[in-house]
Backbone as CSV, one residue per row, in Angstrom:
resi,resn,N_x,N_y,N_z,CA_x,CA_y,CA_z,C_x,C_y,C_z
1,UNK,201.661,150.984,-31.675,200.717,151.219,-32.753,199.533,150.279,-32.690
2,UNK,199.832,149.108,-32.519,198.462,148.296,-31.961,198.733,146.758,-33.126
3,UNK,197.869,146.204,-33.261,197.247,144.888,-34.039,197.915,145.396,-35.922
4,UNK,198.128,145.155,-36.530,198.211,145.494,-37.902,197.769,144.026,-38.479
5,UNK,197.834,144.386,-39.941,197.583,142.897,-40.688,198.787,142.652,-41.690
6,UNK,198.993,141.336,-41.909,200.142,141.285,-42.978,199.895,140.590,-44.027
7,UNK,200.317,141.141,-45.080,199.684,141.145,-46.813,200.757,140.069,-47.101
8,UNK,200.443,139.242,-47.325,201.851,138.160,-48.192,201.631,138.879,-49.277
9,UNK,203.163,138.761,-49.560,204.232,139.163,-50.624,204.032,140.122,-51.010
10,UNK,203.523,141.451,-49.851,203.870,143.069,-49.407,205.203,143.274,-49.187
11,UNK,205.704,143.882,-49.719,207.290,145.079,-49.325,207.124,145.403,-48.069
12,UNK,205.945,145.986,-48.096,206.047,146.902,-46.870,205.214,146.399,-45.578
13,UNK,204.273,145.061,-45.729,204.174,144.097,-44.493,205.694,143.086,-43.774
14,UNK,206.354,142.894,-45.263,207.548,142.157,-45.132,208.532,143.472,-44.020
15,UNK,208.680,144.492,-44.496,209.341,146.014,-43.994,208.927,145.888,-42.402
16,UNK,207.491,146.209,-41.988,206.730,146.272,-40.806,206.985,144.905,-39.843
17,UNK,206.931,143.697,-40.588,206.847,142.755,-39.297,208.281,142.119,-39.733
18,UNK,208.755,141.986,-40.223,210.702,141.230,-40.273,211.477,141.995,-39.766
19,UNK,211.139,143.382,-39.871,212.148,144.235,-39.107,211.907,145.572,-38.154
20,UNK,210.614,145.972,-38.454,210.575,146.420,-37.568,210.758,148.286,-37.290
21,UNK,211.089,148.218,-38.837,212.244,149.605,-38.803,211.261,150.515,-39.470
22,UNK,210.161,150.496,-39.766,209.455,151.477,-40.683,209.378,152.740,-40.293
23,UNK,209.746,153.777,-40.554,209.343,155.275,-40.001,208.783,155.412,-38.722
24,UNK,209.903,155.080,-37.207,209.154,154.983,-36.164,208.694,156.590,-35.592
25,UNK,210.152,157.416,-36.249,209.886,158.798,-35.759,208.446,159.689,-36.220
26,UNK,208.541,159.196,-37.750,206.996,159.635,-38.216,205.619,159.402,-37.697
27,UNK,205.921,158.321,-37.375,204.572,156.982,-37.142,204.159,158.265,-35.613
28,UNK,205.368,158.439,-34.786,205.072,158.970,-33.872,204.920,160.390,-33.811
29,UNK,205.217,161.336,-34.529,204.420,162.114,-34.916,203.278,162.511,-35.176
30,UNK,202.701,161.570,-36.354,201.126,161.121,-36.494,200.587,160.845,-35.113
31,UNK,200.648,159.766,-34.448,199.704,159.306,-33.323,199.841,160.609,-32.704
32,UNK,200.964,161.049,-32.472,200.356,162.196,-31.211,199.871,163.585,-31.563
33,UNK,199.747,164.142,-32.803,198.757,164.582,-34.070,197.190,164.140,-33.773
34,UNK,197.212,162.849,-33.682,196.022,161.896,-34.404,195.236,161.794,-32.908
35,UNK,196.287,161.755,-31.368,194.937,161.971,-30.319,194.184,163.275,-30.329
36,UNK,194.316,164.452,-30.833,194.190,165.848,-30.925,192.599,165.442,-31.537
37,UNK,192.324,164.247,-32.151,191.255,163.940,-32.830,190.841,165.240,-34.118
38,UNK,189.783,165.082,-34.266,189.593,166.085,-35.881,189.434,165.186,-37.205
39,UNK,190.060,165.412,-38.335,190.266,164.850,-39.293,191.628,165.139,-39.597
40,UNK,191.765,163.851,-39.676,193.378,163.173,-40.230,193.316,162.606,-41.737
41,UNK,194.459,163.517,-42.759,194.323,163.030,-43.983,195.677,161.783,-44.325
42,UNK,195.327,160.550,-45.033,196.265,159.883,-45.121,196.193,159.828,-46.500
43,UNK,197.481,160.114,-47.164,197.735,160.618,-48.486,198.418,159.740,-49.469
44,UNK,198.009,158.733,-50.354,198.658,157.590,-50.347,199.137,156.245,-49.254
45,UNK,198.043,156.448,-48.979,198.040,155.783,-47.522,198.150,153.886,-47.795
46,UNK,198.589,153.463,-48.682,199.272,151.940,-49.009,198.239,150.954,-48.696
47,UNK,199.324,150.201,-47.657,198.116,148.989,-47.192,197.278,149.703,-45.601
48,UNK,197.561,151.041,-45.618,196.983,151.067,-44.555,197.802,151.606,-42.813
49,UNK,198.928,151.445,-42.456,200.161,151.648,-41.867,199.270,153.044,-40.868
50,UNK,199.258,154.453,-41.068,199.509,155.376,-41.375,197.892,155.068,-40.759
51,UNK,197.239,155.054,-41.733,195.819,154.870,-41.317,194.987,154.217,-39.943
52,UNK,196.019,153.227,-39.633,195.202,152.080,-38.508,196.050,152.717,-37.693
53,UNK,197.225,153.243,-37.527,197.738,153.884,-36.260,196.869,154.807,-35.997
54,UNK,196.759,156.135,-36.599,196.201,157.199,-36.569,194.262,157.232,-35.960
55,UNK,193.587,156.172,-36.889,192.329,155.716,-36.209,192.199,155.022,-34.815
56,UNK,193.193,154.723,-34.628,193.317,154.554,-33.098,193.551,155.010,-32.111
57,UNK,194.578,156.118,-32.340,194.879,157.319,-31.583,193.828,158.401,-31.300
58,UNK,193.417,158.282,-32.443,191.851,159.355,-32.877,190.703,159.118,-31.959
59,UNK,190.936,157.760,-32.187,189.191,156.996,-31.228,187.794,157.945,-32.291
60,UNK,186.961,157.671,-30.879,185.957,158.517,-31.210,186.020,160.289,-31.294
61,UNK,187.186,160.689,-30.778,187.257,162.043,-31.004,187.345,162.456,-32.945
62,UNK,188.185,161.837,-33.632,188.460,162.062,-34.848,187.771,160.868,-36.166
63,UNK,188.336,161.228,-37.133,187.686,160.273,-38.217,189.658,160.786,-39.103
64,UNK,189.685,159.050,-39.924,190.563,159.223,-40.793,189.878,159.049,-42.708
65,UNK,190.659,159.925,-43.162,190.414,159.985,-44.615,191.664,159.342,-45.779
66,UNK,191.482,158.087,-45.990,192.383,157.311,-47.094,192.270,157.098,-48.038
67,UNK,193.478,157.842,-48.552,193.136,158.186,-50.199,194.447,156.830,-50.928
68,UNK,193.892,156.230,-51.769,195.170,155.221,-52.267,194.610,154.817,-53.168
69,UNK,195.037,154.917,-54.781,194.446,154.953,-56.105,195.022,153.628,-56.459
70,UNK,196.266,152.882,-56.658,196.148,151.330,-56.948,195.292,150.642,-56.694
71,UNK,194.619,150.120,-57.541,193.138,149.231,-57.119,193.612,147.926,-56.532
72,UNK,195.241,147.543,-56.514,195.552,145.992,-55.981,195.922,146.720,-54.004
73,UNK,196.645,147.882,-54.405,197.056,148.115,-53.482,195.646,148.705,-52.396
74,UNK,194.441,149.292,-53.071,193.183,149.647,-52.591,192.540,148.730,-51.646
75,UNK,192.575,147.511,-52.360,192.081,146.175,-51.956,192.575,145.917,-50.498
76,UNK,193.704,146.253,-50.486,194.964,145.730,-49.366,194.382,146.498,-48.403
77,UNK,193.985,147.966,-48.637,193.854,148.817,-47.256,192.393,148.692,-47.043
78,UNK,191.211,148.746,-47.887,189.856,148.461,-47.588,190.099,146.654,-46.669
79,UNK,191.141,145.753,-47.183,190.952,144.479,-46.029,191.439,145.047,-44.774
80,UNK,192.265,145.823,-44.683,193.114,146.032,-43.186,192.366,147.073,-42.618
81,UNK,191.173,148.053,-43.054,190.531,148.321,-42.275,189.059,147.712,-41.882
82,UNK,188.644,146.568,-42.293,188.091,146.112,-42.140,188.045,145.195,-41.123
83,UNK,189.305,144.142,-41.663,189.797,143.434,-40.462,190.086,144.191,-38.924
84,UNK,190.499,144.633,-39.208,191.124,145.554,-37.883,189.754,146.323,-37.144
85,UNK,188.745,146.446,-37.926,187.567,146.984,-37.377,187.197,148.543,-37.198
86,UNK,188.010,148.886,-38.105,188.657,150.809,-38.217,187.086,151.420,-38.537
87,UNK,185.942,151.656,-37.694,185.199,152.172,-38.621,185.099,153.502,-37.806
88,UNK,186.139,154.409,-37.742,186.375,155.922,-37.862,187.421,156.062,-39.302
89,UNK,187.301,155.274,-40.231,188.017,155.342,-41.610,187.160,155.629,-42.580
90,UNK,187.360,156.343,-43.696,186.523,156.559,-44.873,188.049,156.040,-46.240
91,UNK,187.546,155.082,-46.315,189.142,155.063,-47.830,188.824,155.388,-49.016
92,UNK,189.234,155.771,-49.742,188.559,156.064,-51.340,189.596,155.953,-51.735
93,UNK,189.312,155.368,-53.303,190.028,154.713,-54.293,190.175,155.648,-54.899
94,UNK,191.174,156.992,-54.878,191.350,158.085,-55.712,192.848,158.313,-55.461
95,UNK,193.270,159.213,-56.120,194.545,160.117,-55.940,194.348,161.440,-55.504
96,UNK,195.488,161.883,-55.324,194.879,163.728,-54.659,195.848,164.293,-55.789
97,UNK,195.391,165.166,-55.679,195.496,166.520,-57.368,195.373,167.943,-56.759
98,UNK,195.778,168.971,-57.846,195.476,170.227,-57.667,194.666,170.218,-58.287
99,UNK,193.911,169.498,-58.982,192.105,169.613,-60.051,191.708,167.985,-59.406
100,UNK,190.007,168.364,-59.489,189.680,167.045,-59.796,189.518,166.483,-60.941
101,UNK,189.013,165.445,-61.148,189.217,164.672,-62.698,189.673,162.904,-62.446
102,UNK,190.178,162.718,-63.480,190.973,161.617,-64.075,192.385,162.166,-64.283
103,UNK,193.148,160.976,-64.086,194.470,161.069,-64.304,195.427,159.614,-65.010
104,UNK,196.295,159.971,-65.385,197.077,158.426,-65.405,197.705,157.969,-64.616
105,UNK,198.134,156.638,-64.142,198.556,156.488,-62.788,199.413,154.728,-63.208
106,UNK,200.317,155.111,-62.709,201.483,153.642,-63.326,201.628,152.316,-62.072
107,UNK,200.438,151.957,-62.110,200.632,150.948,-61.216,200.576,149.448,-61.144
108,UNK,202.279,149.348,-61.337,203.254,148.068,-61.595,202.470,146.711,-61.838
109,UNK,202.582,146.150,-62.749,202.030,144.469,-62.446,202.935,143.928,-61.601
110,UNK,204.624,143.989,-61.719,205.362,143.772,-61.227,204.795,143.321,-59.552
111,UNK,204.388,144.280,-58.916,203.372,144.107,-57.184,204.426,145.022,-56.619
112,UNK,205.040,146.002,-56.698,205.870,147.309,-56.646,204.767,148.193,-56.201
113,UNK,204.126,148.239,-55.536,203.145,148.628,-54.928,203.276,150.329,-54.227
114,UNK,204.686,149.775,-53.263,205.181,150.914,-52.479,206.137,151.790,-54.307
115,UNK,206.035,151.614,-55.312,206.808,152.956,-55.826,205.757,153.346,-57.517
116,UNK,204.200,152.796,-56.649,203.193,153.361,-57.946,203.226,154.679,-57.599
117,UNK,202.840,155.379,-58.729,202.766,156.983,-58.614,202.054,157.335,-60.200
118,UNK,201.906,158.794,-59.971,200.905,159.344,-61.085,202.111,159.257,-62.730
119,UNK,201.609,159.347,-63.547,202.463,159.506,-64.874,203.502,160.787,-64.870
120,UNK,204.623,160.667,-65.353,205.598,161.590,-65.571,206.369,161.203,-66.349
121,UNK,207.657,161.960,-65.836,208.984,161.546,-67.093,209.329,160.062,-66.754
122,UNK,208.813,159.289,-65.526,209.210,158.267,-65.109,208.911,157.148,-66.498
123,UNK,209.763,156.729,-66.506,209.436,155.339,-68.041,209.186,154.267,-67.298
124,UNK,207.803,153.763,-67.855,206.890,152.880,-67.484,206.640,151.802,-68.814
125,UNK,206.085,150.775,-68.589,205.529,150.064,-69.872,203.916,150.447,-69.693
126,UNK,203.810,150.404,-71.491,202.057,150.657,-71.321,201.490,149.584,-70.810
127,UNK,201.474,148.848,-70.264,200.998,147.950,-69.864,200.227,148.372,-68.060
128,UNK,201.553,149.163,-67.974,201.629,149.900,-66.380,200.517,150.897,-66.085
129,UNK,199.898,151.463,-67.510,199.229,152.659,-66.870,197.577,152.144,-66.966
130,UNK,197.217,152.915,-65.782,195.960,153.269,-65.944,195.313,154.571,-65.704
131,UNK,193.838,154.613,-65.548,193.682,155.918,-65.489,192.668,156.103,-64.129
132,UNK,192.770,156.927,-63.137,192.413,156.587,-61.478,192.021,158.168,-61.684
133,UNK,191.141,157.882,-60.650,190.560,159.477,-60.059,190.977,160.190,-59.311
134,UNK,190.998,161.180,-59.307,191.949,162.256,-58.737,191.119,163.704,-58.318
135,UNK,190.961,163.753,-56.909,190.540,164.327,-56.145,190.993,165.961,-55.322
136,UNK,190.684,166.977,-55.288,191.523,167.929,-54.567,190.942,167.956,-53.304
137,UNK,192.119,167.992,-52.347,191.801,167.592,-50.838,190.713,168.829,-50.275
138,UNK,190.620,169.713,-50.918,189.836,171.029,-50.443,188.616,170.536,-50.429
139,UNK,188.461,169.852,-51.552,187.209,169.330,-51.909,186.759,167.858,-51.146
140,UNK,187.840,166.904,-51.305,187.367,165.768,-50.243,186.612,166.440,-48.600
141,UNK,187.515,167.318,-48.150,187.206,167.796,-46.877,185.730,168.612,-46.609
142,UNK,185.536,169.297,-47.929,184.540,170.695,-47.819,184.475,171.432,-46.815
143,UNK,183.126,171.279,-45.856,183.072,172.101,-44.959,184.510,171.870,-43.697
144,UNK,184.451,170.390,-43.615,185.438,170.252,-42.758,186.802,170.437,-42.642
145,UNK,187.539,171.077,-44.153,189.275,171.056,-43.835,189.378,172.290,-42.769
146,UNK,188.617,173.467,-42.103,188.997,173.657,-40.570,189.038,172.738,-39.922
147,UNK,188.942,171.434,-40.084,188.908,170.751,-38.622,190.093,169.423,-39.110
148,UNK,191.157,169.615,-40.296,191.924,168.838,-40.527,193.108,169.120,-39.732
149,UNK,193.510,168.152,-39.201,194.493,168.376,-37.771,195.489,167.878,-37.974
150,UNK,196.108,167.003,-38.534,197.113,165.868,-39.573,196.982,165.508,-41.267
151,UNK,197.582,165.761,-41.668,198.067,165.285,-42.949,199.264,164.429,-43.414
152,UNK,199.407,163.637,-43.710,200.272,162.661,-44.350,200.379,162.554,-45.735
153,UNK,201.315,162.750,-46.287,201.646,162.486,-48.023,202.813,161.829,-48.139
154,UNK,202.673,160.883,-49.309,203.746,159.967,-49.449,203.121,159.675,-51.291
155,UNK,203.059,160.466,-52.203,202.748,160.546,-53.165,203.877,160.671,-54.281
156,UNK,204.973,160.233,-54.044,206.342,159.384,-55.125,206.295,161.006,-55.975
157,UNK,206.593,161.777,-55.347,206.997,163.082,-55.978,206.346,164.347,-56.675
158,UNK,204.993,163.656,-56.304,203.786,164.901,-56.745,203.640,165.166,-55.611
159,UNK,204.105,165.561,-54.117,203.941,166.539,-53.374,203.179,167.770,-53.228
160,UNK,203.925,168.417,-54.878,203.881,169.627,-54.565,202.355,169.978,-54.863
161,UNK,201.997,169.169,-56.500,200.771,169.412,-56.753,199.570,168.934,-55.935
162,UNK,199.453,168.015,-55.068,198.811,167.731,-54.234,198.528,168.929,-52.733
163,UNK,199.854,169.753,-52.500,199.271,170.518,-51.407,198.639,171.820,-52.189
164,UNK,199.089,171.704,-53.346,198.819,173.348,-54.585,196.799,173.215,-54.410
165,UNK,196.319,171.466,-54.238,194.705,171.507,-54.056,194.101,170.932,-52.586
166,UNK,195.043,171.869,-51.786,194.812,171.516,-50.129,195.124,173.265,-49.059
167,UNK,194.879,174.271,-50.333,194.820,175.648,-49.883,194.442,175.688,-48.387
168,UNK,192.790,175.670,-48.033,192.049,175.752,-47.277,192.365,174.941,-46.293
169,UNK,193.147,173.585,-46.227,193.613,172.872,-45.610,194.605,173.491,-44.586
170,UNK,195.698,174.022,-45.920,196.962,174.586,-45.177,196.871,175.591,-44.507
171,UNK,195.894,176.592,-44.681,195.897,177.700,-43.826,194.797,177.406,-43.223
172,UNK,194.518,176.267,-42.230,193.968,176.380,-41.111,194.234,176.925,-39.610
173,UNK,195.492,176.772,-39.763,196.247,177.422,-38.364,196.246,176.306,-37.667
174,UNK,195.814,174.814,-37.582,196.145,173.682,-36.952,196.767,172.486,-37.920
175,UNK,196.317,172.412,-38.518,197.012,170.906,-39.338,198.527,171.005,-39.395
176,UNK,198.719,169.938,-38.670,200.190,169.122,-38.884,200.489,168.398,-40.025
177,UNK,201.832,168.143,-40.810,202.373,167.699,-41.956,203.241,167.150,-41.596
178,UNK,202.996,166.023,-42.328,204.103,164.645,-42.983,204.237,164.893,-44.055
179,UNK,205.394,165.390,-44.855,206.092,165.438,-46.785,206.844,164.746,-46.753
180,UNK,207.071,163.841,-47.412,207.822,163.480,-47.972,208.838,164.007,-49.299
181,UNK,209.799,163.962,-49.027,210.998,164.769,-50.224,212.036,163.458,-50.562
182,UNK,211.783,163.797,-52.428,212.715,163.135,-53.098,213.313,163.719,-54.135
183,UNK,214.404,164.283,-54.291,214.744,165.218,-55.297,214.845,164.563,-56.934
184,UNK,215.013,163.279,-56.915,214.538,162.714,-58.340,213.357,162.398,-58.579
185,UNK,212.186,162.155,-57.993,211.124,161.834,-57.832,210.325,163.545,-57.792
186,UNK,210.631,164.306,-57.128,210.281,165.637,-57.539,210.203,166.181,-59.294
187,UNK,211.821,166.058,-59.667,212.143,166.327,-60.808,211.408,166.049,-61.476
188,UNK,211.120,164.648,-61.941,210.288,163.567,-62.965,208.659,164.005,-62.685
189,UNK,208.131,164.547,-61.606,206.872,165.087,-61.522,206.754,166.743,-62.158
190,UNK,207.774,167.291,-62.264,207.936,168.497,-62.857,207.974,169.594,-61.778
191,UNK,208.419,169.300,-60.508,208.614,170.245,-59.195,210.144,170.111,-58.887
192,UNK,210.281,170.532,-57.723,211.535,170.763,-57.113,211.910,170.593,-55.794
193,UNK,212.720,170.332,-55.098,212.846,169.878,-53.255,212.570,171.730,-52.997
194,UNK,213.211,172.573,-53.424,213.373,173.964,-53.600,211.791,174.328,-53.394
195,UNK,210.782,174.016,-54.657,209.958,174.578,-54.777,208.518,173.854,-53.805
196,UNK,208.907,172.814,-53.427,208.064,172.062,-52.739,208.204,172.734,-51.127
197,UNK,209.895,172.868,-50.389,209.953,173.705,-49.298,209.001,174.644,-49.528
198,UNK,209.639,175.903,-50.636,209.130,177.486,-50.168,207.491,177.338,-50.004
199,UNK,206.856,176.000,-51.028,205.619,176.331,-50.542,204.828,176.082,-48.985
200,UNK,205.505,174.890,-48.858,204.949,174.627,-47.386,205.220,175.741,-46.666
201,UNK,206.903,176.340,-46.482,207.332,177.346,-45.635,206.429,178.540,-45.521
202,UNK,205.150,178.932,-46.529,204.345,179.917,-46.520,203.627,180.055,-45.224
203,UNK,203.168,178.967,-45.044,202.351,178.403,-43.514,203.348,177.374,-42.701
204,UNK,203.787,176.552,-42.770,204.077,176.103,-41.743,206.143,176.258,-41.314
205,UNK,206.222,175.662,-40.147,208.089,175.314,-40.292,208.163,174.162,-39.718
206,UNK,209.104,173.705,-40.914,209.491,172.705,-40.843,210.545,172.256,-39.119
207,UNK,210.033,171.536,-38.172,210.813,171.406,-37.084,211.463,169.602,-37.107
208,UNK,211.338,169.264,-38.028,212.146,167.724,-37.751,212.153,167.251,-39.670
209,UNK,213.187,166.498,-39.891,214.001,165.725,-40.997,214.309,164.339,-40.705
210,UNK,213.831,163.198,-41.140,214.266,161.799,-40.864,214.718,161.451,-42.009
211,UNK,215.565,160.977,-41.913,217.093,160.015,-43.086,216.427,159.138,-43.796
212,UNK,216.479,158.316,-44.379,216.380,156.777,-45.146,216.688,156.373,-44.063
213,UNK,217.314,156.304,-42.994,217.859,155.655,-42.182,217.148,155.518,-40.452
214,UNK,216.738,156.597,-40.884,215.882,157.122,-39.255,216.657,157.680,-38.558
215,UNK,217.774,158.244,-38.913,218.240,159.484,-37.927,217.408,160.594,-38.603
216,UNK,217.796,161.516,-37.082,217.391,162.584,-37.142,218.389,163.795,-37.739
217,UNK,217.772,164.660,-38.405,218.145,165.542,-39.039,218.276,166.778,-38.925
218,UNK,218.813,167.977,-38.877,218.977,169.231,-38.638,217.799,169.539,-39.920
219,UNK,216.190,170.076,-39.488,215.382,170.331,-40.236,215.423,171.740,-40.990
220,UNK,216.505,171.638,-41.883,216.960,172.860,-43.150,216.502,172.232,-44.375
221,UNK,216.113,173.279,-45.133,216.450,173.167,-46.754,217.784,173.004,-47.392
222,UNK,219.312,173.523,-46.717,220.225,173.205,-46.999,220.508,171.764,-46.543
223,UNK,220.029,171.182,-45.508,219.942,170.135,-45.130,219.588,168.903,-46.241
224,UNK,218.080,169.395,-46.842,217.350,168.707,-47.466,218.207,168.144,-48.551
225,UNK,218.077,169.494,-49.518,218.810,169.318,-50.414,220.330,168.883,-51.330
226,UNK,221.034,168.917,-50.012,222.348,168.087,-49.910,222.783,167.172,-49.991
227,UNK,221.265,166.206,-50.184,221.842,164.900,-50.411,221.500,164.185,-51.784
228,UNK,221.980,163.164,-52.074,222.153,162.487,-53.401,220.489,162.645,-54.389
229,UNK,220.150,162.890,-54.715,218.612,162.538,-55.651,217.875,161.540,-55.730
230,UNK,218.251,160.481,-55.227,217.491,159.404,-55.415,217.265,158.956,-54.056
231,UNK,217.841,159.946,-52.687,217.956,159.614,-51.063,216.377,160.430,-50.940
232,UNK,215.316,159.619,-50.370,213.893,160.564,-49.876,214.776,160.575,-48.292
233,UNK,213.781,161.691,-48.350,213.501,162.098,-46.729,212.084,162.315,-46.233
234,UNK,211.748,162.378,-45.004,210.326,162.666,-44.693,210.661,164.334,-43.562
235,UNK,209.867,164.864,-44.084,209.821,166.195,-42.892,208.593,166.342,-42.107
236,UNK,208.435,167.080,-40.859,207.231,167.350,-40.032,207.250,168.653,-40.071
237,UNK,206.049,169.070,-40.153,205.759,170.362,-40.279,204.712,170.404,-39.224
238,UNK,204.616,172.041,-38.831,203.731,172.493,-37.767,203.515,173.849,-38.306
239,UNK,201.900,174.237,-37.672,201.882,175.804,-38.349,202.853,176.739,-37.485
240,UNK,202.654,177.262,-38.508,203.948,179.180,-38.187,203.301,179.374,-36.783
241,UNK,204.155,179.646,-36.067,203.590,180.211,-34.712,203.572,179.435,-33.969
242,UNK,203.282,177.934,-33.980,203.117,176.437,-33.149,204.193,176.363,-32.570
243,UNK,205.561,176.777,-32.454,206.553,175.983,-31.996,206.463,177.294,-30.621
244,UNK,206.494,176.362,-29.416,206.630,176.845,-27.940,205.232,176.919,-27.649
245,UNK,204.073,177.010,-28.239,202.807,176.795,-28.118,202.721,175.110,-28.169
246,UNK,201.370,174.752,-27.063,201.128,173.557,-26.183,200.740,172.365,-27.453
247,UNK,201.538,171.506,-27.979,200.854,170.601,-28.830,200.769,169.362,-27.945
248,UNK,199.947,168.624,-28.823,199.836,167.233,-28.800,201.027,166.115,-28.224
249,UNK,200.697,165.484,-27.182,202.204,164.718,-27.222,202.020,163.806,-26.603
């Protein structure tokens, strides 16, 4: 993946450089997505992870788009692409939505960084919320979501409503997907592991499932859904028709 930067008293710098173990199967997905160049969307994209791999793989063929609405956690990824010298990156301090607008958005004083997410049934202190902008990816992209080639989401269980304002996106006939699935984290957003599949399944199939653990998975919905509610998983998706046709690798 290359050079990264490390955030004292980050989860997920502590995650990346002590051990080592972060989503290697995903990570590699993305990069070989991300040489295909185009535009690569990073969807909650943290301190950055996701982003500085992908802009590197990209080079000058592609440009990456980082969307990450915590303004502590914002801070973190505008330094790490800076430092790092990423300027095929555009980051914006928003959330992604099926509308644009304002939204509420619960992000921890605690420094819980990796489990901010938009308002729901989740119980928060008022202290936690604020209110962040919220963007539909159709619209970040405009003319360009034909030329979005990767997508990444990691949005703590609004999934679904986030691809519901990435239409034009999804039926490009090229963009690759990273979802993330959490069946309690679904719930509390007001979706479903159920209803989040059938929509992707419209356009793409799902060909790979990674564990909490980083095994690999038999990529089913019976699969998915079989396990405990509070276990995420990440899936890869490819458009309908892609599998035995020449990808990226």
């Amino acid at each position: 993946m290359g050079p990264f930067v490390y955030h004292p008293s980050d989860y997920l710098s502590r995650r990346v450089f002590l051990h080592n173990d972060f989503e290697h199967q995903e990570l590699r997905f993305a990069i070989a997505a991300a040489r295909a160049g185009g535009t690569i969307l990073d969807i909650g994209a943290n301190i950055g992870l996701y982003t500085a791999a992908c802009a590197r793989a990209a080079g000058a063929r592609g440009r990456v788009i980082a969307l990450e609405p915590g303004p502590t956690t914002f801070k973190k990824l505008a330094q790490t692409c800076a430092l790092l010298g990423l300027d095929n990156v555009t980051a914006l301090q928003a959330a992604a939505g099926r509308t644009s607008g304002t939204v509420g958005f619960v992000g921890y004083r605690s420094g819980r960084d990796v489990h901010q997410h938009l308002v729901d049934r989740r119980p928060y202190e008022p202290g936690d919320r604020l209110q962040v902008e919220c963007r539909r990816l159709d619209e970040v992209c405009g003319p360009d979501a034909e030329a979005v080639t990767l997508m990444k989401l990691d949005v703590e269980g609004h999934e679904l409503e986030v691809l519901e304002g990435a239409e034009r996106i999804l039926t490009n006939g090229v963009v690759q997907v990273i979802v993330e699935f959490g069946a309690a984290a679904l719930g509390a957003a007001g979706a479903s592991t159920e209803r989040l599949w059938a929509f992707m399944a419209r356009t793409h199939e799902c060909i790979g499932t990674v564990g909490q653990d980083g095994a690999s998975l038999v990529p089913t919905l019976d699969n998915v859904t079989s396990h405990r509610p509070d276990t995420v998983l990440n899936t890869l998706w490819v458009p309908l028709g892609a599998v035995g046709r020449s990808r990226p690798c």
